[in-house]
N, C-alpha and C positions, 0 to 999 in steps of 0.2 A: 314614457314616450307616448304623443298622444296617435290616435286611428291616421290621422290624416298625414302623420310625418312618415310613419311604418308606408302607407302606399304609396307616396311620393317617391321613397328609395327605392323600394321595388321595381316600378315603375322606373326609373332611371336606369335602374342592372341589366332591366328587359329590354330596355328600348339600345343601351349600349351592345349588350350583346347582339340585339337581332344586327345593330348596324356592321359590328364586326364581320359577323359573318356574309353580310351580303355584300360586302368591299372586298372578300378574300383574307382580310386581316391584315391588313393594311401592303399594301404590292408595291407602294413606296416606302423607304425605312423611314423609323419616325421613332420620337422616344418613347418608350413603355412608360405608361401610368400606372397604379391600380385602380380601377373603377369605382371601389366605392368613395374616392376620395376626390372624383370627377363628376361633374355633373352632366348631361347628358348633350350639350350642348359642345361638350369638349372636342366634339370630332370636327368643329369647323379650323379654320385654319386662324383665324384669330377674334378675341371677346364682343361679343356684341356693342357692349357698353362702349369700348375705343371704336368701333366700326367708323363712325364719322367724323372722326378728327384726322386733317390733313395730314400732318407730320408721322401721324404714324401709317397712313395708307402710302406715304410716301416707301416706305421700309417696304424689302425684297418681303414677298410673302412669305414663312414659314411654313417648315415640312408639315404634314398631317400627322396630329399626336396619336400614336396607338394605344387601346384599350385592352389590357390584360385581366379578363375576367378571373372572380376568384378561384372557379371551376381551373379555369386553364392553368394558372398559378398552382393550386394546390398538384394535379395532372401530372407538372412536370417538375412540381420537388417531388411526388412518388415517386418517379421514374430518375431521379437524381440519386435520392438514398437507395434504391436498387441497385445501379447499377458503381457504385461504390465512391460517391461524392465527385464527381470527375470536376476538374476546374471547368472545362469547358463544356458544354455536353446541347446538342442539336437535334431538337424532335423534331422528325419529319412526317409532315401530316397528308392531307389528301390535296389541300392547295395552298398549305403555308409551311414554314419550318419556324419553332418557338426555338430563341436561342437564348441560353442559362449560364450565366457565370457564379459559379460556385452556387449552384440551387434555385437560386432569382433571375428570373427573366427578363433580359435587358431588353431584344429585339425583337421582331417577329418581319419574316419578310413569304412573299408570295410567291409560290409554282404554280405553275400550268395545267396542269396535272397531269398523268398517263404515266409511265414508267420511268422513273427518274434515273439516272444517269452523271457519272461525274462533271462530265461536262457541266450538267444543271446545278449540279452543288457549285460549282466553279465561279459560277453566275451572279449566285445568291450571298454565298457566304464570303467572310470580311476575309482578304488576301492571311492575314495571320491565322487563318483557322482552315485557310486551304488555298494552295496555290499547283500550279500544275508545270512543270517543266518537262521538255522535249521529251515525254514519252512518259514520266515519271510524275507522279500528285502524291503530298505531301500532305496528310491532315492531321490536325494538330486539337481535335477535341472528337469526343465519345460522338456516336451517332447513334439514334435510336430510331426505328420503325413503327408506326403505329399501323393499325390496321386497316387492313385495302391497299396501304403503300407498296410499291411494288420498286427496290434497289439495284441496279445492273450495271456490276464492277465486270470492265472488260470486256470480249466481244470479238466479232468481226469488224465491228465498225465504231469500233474506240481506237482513239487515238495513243491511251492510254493504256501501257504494256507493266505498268510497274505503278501498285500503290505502297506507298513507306505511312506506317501509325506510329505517332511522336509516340514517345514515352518519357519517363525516368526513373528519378528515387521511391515515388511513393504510388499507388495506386489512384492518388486522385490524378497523376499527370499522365496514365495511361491511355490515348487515344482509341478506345475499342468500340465495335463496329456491332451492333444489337437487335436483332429482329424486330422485337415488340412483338405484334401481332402481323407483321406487316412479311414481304418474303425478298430474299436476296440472293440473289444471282452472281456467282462469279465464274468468269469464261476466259480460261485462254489469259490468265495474270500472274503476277506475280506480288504475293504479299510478304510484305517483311517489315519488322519494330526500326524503326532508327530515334535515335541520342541529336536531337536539334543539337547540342552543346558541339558535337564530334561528326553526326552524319555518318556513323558507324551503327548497325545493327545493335540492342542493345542487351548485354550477356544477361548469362542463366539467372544473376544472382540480383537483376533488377526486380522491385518490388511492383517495379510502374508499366512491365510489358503490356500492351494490351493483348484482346483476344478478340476473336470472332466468334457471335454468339448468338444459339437459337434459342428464341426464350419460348415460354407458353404459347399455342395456337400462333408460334411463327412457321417460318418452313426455310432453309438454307440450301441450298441446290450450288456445287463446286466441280466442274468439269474443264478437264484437264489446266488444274493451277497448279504452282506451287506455293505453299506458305510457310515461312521461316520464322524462325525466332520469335515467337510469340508465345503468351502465357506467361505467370507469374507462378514462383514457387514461394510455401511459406515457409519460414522459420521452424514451424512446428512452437513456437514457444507457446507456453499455458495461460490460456486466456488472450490471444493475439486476437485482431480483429481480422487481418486479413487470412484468407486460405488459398491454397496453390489452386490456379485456374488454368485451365486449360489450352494448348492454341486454338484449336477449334474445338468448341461446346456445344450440344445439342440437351436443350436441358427436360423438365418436364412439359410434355404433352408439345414438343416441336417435332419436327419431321422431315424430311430433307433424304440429301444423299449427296455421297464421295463418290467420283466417278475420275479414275486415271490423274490422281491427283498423287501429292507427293506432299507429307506434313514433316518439314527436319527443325531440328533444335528446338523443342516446344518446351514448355516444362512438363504438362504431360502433353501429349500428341494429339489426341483427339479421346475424347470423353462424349458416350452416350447415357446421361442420367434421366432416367423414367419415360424416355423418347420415344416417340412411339412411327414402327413403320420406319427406319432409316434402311435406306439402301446404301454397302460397299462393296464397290467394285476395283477392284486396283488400285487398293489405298498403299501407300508406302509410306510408314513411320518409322522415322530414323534418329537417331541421337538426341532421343527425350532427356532431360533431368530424371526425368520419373520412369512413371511407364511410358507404352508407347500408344498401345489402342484399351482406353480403359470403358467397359461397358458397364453399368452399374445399375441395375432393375431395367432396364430398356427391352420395351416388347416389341414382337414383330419384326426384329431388325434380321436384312440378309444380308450376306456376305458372298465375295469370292472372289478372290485372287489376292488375298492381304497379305502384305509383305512386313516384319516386324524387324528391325535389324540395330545394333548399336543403343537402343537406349539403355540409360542407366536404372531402370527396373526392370519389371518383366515386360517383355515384347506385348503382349494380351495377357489384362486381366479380367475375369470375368466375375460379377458379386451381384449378389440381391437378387428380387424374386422376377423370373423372367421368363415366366410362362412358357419355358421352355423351349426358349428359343433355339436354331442349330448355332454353334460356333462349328465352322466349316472356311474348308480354302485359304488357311493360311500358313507362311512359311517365316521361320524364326530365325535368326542368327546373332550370335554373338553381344545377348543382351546381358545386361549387369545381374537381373536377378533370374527365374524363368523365363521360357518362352510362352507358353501359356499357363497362367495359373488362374484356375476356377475354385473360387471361395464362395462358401453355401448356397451353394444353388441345388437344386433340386429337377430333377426329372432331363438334365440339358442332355443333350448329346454330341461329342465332342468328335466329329470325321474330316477323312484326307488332312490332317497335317504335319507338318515336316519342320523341325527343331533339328541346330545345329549348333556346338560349340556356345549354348548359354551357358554363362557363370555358374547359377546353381544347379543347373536341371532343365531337362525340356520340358514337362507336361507335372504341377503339380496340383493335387484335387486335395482340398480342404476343407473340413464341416460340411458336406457334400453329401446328398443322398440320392440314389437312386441313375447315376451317372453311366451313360455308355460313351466308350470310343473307342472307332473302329480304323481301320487305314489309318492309323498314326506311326510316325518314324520318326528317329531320335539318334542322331549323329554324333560321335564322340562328346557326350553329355557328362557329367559328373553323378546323376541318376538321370537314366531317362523317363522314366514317372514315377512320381512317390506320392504317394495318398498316407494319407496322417487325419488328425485332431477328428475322430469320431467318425466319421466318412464311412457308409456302408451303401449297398447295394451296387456295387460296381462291379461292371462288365466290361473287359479289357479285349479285343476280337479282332484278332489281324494287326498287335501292333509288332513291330519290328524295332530293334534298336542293333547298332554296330559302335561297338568302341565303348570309351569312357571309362568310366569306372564302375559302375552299378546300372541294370536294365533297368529293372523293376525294383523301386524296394516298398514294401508295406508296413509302415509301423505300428506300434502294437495296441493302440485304438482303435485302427481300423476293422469292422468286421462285413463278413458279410461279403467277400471278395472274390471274381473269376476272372481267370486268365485264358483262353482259349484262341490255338490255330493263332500260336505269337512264336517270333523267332527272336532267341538275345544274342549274339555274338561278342565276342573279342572283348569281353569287361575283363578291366585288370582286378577287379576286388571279387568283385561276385555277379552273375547274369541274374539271376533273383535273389532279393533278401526278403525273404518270410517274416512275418509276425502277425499279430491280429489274432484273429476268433472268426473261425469259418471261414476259410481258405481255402481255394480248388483252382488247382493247373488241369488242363485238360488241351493233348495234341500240343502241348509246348515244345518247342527244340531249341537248346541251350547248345554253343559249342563255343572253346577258344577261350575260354574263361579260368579265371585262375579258380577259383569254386562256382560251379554251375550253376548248382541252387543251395541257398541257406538257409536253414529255419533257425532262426535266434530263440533265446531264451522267452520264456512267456508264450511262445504263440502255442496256441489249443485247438483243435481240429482242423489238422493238416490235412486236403486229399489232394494227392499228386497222381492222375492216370493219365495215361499215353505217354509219358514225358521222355523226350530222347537226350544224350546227353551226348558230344559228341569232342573231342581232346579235351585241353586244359588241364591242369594240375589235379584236382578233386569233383569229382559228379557231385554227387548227392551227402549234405554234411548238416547235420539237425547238434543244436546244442541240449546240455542239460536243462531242464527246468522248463521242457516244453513236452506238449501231451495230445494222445489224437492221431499220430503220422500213422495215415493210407495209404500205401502204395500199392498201383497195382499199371502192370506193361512197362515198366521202365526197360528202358535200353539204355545203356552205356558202354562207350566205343571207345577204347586208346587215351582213358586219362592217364599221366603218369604216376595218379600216388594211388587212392584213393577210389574206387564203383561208388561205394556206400560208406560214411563213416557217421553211427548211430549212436548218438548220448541220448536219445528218445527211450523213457519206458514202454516196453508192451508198444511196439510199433509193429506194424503188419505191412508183410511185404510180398506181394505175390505177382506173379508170372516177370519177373525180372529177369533179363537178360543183359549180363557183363561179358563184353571182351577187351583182354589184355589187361594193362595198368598191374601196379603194384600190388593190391590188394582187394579182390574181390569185393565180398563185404566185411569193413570192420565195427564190432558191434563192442559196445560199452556200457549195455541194458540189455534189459530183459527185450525179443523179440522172435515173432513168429515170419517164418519163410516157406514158403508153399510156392511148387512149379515154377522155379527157377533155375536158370543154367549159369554158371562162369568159365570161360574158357579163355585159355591163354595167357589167366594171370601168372603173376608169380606163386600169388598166395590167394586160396578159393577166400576162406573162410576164417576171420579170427576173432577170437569173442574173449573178451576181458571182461565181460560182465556178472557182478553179483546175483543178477537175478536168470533164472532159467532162458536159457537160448534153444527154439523148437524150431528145427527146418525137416519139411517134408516136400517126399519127391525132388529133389536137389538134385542136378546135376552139376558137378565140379571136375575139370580137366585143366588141373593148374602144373606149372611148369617146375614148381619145385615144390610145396608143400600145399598139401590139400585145406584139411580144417586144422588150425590151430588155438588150443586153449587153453587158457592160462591156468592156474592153482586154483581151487575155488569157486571156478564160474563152470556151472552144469549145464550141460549140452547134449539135446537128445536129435539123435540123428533117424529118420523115419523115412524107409523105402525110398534110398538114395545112392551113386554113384560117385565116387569119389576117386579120381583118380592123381596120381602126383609121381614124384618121385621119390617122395614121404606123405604117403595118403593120409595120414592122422601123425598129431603130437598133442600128447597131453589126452586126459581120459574124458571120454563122452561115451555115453548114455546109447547103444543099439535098438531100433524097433523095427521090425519085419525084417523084411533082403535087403540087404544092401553091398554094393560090390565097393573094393578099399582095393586097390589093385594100382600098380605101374601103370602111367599115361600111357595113351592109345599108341600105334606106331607112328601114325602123322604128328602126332605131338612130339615124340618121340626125336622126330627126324626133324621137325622145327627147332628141337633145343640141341640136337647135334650137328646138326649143318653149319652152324655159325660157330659150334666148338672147330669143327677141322677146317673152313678157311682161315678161323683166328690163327690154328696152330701150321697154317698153310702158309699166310703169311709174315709169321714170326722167322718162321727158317729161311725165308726168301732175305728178311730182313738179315739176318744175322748174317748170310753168307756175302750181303753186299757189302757192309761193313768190313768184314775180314778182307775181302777182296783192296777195297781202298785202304786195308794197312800192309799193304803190299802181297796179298794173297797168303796162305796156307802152305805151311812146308813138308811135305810126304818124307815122312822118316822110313828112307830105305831099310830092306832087312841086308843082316852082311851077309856076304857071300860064303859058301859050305866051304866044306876044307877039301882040299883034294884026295883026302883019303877016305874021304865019303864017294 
């Protein structure tokens, strides 16, 4: 190619382009060229050469052909294969909008410029790709933002209360709505997918839902809308091209904020990935496919007053590196998986929230380090927190749970664990399940629980202090093949079986305090007891264990049998009190004074008070009975003989 044809073309590209841009790009529609297949002369309305022949000056003049530089071509097949081949797809610029059918740029038409508005799209673009009826706009291809552009769905002063995104079968026929660089506003709307074919919203299991979406260096601002039925979920199959999108997205490096809005049926609800600075306020996510608010490495983001309800994963889940952002202010109900579940994150802090009746569980923490939550609540849950898969440094402080089946349970990768100034109530299974490596209850109060607190097999450095235990079936029950239980201030109040029931070796237990229940403590291993009292049980003390059983300073005031031990299992009793109606059975081991004597006289008089109304009201019972079989017949004596 010789010097003089190379700047010739050049020279053509530059002189087409400047003219583009100085016309706005063409402000009447006209047909897309490619420029270098145009000479520079193309932007007149017809060939120089015919210019002076009648019959053809006689012909209507011809629209002005427009010029699609290869810049702007290439621009907007990027931003085509981005945003996932849409058949239609509408960049809108600073004073033109490029329009693309299947990749290629057919049109290109002019705006105004300043804050565009449906109305403006209404204007510009062909009735099939947007048409607006009484209150309702219908658009029927992608839209993309580029930068400086400035989008504003709804309003005070829109006429416009309701926009519908076509969708369908596949993802390229999804009509979704895309920042760019550019920022978009929605006020006061209503967004919802509709089926052109039906004019029905269109279900969960469309591949073609659109989405609303904040891309890099965009910004999405949503005050008080609702948006329905948007997002795509995927197959999951291996190797699929598409993946589940979001109904509202905020992706990397976008920004924005939810304000008194409401996101129902999404597939997942709202997704912040690597976003940075997003603000929610009174977000309501309801009846996801998926989850419902999934945040995934996004920094800076606040929260408060989030509402997470019905969808079919967890209500909030939280994942990736997030500089430690709060998750705060939010209330869960009746989601498919958790309510909140925080997967590897690191340093977050998890306050104020409130789980209710989710499927698996309120609050779970996985691969998690270094995690606090504080003012957390968990309402007839099936666990109300359960920390698993390696998770350690966690600090549990003021959470509360009532009902369910399990408060707390820790399983046995977890290490590194405290519970502290937490209340579990009314678990039908257990108020805590133990496991792990370095575990501490501290100021816990457990009541109404069928077992109060459990330590399962495997877990290794139990400390349990201040712990109150209060009804329920069994306090405090450690299985075999677990090592390390501390106790020390336990109180247990009125369970009916059960104080202490120990398969733990060599466990320590000191300044414990039992009243009532069935049995004191029952021990099945070796265990030391120091400055502990039982009263009121039936039975202080019973030890089946083969390994040495050592309690000092004991006080026991049991209602029928004080210590009891079996064949076998040695038991040394050390400057202790033992009082019963059978103070010892079975042979243990005496060291210093110790008194073995008949219950006190209040005790005394507690187990015979209810013998003599029992037998108070037995006889009352039996004489009413006699009575209604016709009363009691007094066998006269006979009468003396008269020679008496």
């Amino acid at each position: 190619m010789s010097t003089g044809t190379t700047s010739r073309r050049w020279v053509g590209r530059i002189v087409a382009a400047g003219m583009t841009t100085a016309v706005g790009l063409g402000l009447a529609a006209g047909t897309a060229v490619a420029a270098p297949a145009v000479a520079p002369a193309a932007h007149t309305v017809t060939q120089p050469a015919a210019a002076a022949q009648p019959a053809v000056a006689a012909q209507p003049a011809a629209r002005p052909t427009q010029v699609i530089t290869p810049d702007t071509a290439a621009s907007v097949r990027r931003a085509w294969e981005a945003r996932g081949r849409p058949h239609r797809m509408a960049v809108v610029r600073d004073f033109r909008i490029d329009l693309a059918t299947d990749g290629r740029v057919t049109r290109q038409v002019g705006l105004s410029g300043g804050t565009v508005t449906i109305a403006d799209l209404a204007r510009v673009l062909p009735a099939s790709w947007l048409k607006v009826d009484d209150g309702t706009a219908t658009l029927d291809a992608t839209l993309v933002l580029t930068h400086s552009v400035a989008l504003q769905l709804g309003g005070p002063r829109s006429s416009v209360s309701t926009l519908q995104l076509a969708g369908g079968a596949t993802p390229a026929d999804a009509a979704s709505i895309h920042t760019g660089g550019g920022r978009l506003a929605l006020n006061g709307i209503t967004v919802t997918s509709v089926d052109p074919a039906t004019g029905q919203p269109l279900p969960a299991t469309a591949k073609g839902r659109p989405s609303i979406v904040a891309s890099g260096g965009g910004r999405l601002d949503v005050t008080d809308a609702t948006i329905n039925d948007l997002g795509a979920v995927s197959d999951g199959a291996p190797g699929a091209d598409e993946h589940t999108s979001a109904a509202v997205e905020f992706r990397t490096g976008s920004t924005g904020s939810l304000v008194r809005t409401t996101v129902a049926r999404g597939s997942v609800g709202v997704e912040l990935s690597r976003s940075q600075g997003v603000h929610l306020e009174q977000l309501t996510v309801s009846d996801s496919a998926e989850d419902g608010l999934l945040l995934a490495g996004d920094q800076d983001t606040s929260m408060t007053g989030i509402r997470a309800t019905g969808n079919g994963g967890n209500g909030v889940l939280v994942s990736g590196a997030s500089g430690g952002r709060p998750i705060t202010g939010i209330t869960t109900n009746a989601n498919g998986a958790f309510g909140v579940a925080v997967v590897g994150e690191t340093g977050t802090q998890v306050s104020a929230v409130d789980t209710t009746a989710d499927q698996a569980g309120g609050l779970r923490i996985s691969r998690s380090t270094n995690i606090t939550v504080t003012g957390y609540t968990a309402t007839d849950q099936r666990m109300g927190v359960f920390t698993h898969v390696h998770s350690s440094g966690i600090v549990l402080d003021g959470v509360q749970t009532v009902g369910g089946a399990r408060g707390l349970v820790v399983e046995k990768s977890t290490s590194t664990l405290e519970a502290k100034n937490s209340t579990f109530s009314g678990a039908r299974v257990a108020g805590v399940a133990l496991n792990g490596n370095d575990i501490a209850l501290s100021g816990v109060h457990v009541s109404e629980s069928r077992s109060a607190v459990r330590v399962d097999r495997g877990a290794n450095n139990i400390r349990l202090a201040g712990l109150t235990i209060d009804g329920g079936r069994d306090g405090l029950v450690t299985a075999a093949g677990t090592t390390g239980l501390v106790v020390t201030d336990l109180t247990v109040n009125n369970v009916t079986s059960d104080g202490v029931r120990s398969f733990t070796p060599d466990a320590r237990i000191t300044g414990a305090h039992i009243t009532g229940g069935g049995t004191g403590l029952d021990l099945a291993a070796g265990a030391t007891i120091t400055n502990s009292t039982i009263t009121a049980a039936r039975e202080g003390i019973r030890s089946r264990s083969p390994e040495s059983v050592y309690a000092s300073g004991v006080t026991v005031d049991a209602t029928q049998l004080g210590i009891n031990t079996a064949a076998g299992s040695p038991f040394t009793l050390v400057d202790s009190n033992v009082h019963a109606l059978e103070s010892v059975r079975g042979v243990i081991n005496q060291q210093g004074p110790n008194d073995l004597s008949l219950p006190p006289l209040n005790l005394l008089g507690a187990i015979g008070v209810p013998l003599i109304v029992l037998a108070v009201v037995l006889e009352e019972l039996h004489t009413f009975r006699q009575r209604r079989r016709g009363g009691t017949t007094r066998r006269r004596r006979p009468p003396l003989p008269v020679e008496a």
